[in-house]
N, C-alpha and C positions, 0 to 999 in steps of 0.2 A: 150493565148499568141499569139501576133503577128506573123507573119512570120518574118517580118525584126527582131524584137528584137530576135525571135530564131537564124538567121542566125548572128547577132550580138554577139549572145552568144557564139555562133559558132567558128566567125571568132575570139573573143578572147582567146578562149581556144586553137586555131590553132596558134596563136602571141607567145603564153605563151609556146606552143610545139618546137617551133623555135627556144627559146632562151633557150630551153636546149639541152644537148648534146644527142646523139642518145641512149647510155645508161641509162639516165636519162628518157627520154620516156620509153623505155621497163621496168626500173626498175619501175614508175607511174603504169602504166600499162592504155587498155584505159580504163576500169572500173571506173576507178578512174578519169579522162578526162571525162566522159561520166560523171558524176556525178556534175564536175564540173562546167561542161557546167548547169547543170541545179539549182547549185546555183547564177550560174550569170541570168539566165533568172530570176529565182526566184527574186533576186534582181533589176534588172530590172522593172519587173512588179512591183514589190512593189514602187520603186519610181512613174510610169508611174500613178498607183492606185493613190498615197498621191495626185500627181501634179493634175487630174485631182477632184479628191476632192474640192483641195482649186477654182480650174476654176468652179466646179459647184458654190461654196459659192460666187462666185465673182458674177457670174451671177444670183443667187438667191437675191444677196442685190440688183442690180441695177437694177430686176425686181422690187424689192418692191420698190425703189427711185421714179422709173418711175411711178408705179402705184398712189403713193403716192403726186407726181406733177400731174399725171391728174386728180387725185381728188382735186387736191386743187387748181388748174388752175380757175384761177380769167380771164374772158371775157371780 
């Protein structure tokens, strides 16, 4: 995992801490914040994973496009 996406995960579990009341944190506990943090990274990476997947497929077809014009490149 990246550093930004860590610190992204980060910064949304800290969003999510702000919009509860002080007792609402203590009662979370940060175990649980700590935890959370790491299903949003988790999910994070899994998007970042899929998205560059389909970018390799993108660029594997239009290697083969390519290859397949200069073999058939008429002079």
């Amino acid at each position: 995992m990246s550093k930004s996406q860590t610190q992204h995960a980060r910064e949304v579990v800290d969003a999510f801490k702000q919009k509860l009341s002080k007792s609402g944190v203590e009662h979370v506990g940060q175990k649980h914040f700590d935890e959370l943090q790491l299903l949003i990274e988790s999910a994070i990476d899994s998007a970042v994973f899929l998205e560059l997947e389909r970018v390799a497929d993108q660029v594997s077809s239009l290697a083969h496009q390519i290859r397949h014009n200069a073999e058939t490149f008429d002079s």
